[in-house]
C-alpha positions as CSV (number, residue, x, y, z in Angstrom):
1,X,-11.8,14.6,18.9
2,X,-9.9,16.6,16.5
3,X,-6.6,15.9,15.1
4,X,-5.2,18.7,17.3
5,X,-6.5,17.8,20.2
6,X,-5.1,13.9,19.8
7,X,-1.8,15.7,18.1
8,X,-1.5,18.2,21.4
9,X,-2.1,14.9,24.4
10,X,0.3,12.8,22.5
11,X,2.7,15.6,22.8
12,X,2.2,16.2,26.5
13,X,2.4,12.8,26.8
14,X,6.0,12.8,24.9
15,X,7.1,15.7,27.0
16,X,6.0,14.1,30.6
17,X,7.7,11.0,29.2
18,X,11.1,12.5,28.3
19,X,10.8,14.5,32.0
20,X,10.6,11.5,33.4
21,X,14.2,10.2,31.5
22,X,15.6,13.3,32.4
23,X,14.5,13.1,36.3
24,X,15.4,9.1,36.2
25,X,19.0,9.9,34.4
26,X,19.5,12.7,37.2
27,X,18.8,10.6,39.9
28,X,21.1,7.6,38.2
29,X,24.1,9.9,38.3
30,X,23.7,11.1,41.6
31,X,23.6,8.1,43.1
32,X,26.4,6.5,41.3
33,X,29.5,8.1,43.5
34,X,27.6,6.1,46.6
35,X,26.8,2.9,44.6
36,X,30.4,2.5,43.2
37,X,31.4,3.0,46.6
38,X,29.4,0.8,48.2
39,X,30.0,-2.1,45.6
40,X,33.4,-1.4,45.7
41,X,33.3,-1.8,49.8
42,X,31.9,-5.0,49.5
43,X,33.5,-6.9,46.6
44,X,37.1,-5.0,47.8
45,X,37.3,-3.8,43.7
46,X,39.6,-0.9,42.8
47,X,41.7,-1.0,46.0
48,X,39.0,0.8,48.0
49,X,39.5,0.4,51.4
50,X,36.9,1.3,54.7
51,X,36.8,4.9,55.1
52,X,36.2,4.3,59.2
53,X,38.3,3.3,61.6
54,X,38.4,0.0,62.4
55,X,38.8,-1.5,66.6
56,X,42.0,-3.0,67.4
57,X,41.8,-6.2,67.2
58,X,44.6,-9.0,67.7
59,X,47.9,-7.0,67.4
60,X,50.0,-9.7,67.8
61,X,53.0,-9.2,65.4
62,X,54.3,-11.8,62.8
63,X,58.5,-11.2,62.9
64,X,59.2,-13.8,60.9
65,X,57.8,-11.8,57.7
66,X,58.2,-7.9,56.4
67,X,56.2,-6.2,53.9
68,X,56.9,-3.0,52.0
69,X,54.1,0.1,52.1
70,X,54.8,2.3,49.0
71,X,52.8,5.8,49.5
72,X,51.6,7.4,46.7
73,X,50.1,11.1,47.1
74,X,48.5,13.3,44.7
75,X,46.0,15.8,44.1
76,X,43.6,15.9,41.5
77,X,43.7,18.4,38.1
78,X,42.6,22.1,39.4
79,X,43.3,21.4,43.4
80,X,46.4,23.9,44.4
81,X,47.8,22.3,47.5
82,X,51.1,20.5,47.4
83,X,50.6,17.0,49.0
84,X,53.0,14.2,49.7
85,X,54.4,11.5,51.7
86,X,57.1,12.0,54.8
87,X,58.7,8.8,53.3
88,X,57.8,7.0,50.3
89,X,58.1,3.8,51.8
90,X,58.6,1.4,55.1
91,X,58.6,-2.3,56.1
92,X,56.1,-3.5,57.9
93,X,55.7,-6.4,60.5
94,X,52.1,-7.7,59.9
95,X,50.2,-7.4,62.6
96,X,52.3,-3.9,64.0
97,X,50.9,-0.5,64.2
98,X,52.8,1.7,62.1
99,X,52.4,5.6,61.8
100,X,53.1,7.6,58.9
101,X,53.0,11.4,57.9
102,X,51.8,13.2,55.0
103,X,52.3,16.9,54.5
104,X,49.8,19.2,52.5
105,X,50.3,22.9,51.9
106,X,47.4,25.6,50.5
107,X,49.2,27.0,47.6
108,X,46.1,29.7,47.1
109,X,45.2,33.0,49.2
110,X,41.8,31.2,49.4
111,X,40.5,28.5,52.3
112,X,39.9,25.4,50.5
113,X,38.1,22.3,51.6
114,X,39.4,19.2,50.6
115,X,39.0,15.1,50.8
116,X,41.4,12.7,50.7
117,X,40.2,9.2,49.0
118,X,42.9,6.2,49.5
119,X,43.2,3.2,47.1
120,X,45.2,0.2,47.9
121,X,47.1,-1.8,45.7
122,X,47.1,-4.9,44.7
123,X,42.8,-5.2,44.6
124,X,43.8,-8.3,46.8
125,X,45.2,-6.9,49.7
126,X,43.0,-3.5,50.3
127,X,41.1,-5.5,52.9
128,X,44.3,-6.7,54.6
129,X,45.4,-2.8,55.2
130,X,43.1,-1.7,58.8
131,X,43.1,1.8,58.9
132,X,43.2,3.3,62.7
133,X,43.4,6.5,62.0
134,X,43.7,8.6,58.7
135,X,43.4,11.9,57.9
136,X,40.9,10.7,54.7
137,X,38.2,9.8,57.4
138,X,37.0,13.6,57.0
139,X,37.5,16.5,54.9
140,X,40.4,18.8,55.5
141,X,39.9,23.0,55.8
142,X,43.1,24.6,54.9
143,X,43.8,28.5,55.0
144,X,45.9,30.5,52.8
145,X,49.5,29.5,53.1
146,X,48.8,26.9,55.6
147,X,50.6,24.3,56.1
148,X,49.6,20.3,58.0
149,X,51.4,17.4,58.9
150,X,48.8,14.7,59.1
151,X,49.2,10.9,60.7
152,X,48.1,8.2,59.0
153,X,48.0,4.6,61.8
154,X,47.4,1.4,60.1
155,X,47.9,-2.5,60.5
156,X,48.6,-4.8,57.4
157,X,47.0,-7.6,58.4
158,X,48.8,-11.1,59.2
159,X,46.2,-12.8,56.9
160,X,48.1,-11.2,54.2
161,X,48.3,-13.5,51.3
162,X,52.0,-15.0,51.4
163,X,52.6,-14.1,47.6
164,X,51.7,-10.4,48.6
165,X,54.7,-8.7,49.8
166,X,54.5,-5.0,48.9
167,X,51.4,-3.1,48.7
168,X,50.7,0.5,47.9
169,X,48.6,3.0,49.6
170,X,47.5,5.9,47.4
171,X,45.6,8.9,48.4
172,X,44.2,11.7,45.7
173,X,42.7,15.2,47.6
174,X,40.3,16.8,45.9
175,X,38.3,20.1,46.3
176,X,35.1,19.7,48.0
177,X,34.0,23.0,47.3
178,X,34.7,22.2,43.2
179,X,32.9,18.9,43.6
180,X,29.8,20.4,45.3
181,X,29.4,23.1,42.4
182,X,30.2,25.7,45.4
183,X,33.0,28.7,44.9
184,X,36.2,28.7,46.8
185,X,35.9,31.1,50.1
């Protein structure tokens, strides 16, 4: 065999290798949005909470102790709604249901399509917050101008570690359309 021939399958070998790291990085990073999630489900990190609703279970209310939800709203860089909490704050029973709006506003002639993902805080107590029912459980079509008052029903959870006695719910939107590589209708 010639040196040409050995020089030209060592290259086609090199260039199916390198496909292969390209295809193996793609896949890598398109999977890594649902294996962050997942991790973060099960080990509770980053204040990730469930994203579906959870049955009501014991709802028996604990009197004797209050606890302060802080809301924190925001929308990330290049989404133009307006977005924010009907109160920035309330006390909490454990173990009560407690509702909660949050108003969002299409600032663009466009529709837009967007998703809201919560985060609780402190890391400890995101699995002590039971969503009911939460407007992040879907993505949200808004037209031009529009304007939405959305509910969000939750329980704080009477396991609550004594030492916790604030926590802080925190939802970013962001476009769907953006994030999908799509245009804006």
């Amino acid at each position: 065999m010639s040196d040409a021939a050995v020089r030209s399958q060592a290259n086609r070998r090199l260039a199916l290798r390198l496909l292969g790291g390209v295809a193996a990085a793609f896949a890598f990073g398109f999977l890594l949005v649902p294996l962050y999630d997942v991790i973060c489900d099960v080990t509770g990190l980053n204040g990730k909470t469930r994203g579906t609703a959870v049955a009501m279970a014991e709802t028996q209310v604990d009197t004797s102790r209050t606890v302060q939800v802080e809301f924190i709203s925001a929308t990330m860089p290049g989404m133009p709604w307006e977005f924010s909490a009907g109160q920035p704050r309330v006390s909490v029973h454990p173990g009560e249901i407690t509702t909660v709006h949050f108003r969002v506003r299409n600032m663009t002639a466009s529709t837009i399509t967007g998703q809201a993902v919560p985060s609780v805080s402190p890391g400890k107590a995101a699995s002590h917050l039971q969503k009911l029912d939460c407007f992040c459980f879907k993505q949200q079509t808004l037209a031009p101008g529009e304007v939405r008052d959305m509910p969000v029903s939750f329980i704080v959870d009477r396991r609550l570690p004594d030492d916790v006695s604030a926590l802080t719910l925190s939802y970013s939107f962001f476009a769907v359309d953006a994030a999908a590589g799509g245009s804006r209708s």
